[in-house]
N, C-alpha and C positions, 0 to 999 in steps of 0.2 A: 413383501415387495421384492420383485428381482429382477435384477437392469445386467443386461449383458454387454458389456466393456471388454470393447480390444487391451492389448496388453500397454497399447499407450493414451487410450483414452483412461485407462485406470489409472496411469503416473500425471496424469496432466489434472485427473480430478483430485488426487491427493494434493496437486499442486496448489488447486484454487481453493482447498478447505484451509490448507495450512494460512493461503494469503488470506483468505475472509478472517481466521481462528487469530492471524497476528492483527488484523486491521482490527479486528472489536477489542479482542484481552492486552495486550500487548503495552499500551500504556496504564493499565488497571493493576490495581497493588493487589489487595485483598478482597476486594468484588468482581472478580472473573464470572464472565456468564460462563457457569461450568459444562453446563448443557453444550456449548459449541466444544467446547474441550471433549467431552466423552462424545459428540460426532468424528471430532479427529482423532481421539483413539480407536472407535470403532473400525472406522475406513481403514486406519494403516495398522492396525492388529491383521488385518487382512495381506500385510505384502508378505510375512515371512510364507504364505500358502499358494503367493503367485512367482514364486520366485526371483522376489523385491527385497529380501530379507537384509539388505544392509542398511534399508532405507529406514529399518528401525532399532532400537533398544528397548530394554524393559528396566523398569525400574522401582523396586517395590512393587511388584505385580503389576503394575502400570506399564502400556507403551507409548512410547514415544517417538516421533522423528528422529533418525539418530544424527550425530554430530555431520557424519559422512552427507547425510542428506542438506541439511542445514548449510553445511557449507560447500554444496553443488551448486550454486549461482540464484538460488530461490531470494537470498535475501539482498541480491544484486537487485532481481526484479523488482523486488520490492522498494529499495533505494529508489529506479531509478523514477519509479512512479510518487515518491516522495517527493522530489525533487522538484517533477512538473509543477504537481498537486500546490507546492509552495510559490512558485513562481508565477501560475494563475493565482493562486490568493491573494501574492505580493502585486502584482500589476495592476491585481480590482481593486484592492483598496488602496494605492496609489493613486488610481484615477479617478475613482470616487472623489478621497480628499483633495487631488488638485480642481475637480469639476464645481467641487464643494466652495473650496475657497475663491473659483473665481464668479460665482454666482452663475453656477449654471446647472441646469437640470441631470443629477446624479441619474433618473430614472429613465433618460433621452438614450437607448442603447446602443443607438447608431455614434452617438457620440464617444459614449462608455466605451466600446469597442473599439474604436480607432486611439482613444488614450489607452488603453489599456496595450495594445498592437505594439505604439513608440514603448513602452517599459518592459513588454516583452523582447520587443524587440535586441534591447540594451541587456537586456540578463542575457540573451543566447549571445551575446558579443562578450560580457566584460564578469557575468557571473554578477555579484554582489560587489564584485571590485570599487565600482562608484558610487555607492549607496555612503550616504554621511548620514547621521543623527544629533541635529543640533535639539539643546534643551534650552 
């Protein structure tokens, strides 16, 4: 197979292997699906040949991302989509459990949505600032 990529369609596709390769291995200790790893080595064994060559190291005959790459704002993006990612979790189940406890239909989306709206709301205001945890 052979896809012919401009010189920033190839940094932008490195981009999205690294973030899919961090989203699946990333929290995994010793059960890494390696298969995605030797995709991302494949791909970026390819920048020192496109004149990307900082964008890697080697190590133990292995390449890797190099540190320069890593920390060119890749794990910012990543951040910042974390962050939402948490913020939509935190306001569904929020409003789930408040829909829950006042006896009313968790599965009514129109409702779901508009509680969930006020908790989002409140995180793009105050962050976690007001969240308490009574036990």
């Amino acid at each position: 197979m052979n896809i012919d990529l401009t010189d920033k369609e190839f940094r932008r596709l490195l981009d999205m292997v690294y973030i899919g390769n961090w989203v699946l291995n990333s929290a995994r200790a010793e059960d890494r699906f390696e298969d995605y790893d030797l995709v991302q080595e494949k791909l970026f064994s390819l920048c020192g040949k496109n004149g990307m060559r900082s964008l890697v190291q080697t190590w133990h005959g292995h390449v890797f991302p190099s540190r320069a790459y890593e920390e060119g704002g890749i794990h910012e993006a990543i951040a910042d989509y974390e962050d939402a990612v948490f913020f939509d979790i935190l306001a569904e189940e929020l409003a789930r459990r408040d829909m829950s406890r006042d006896g009313e239909n968790a599965e009514d989306l129109a409702a779901l949505a508009l509680r969930m709206d006020e908790y989002l709301d409140e995180f793009e205001k105050n962050g976690i600032a007001n969240l308490r945890v009574e036990t």
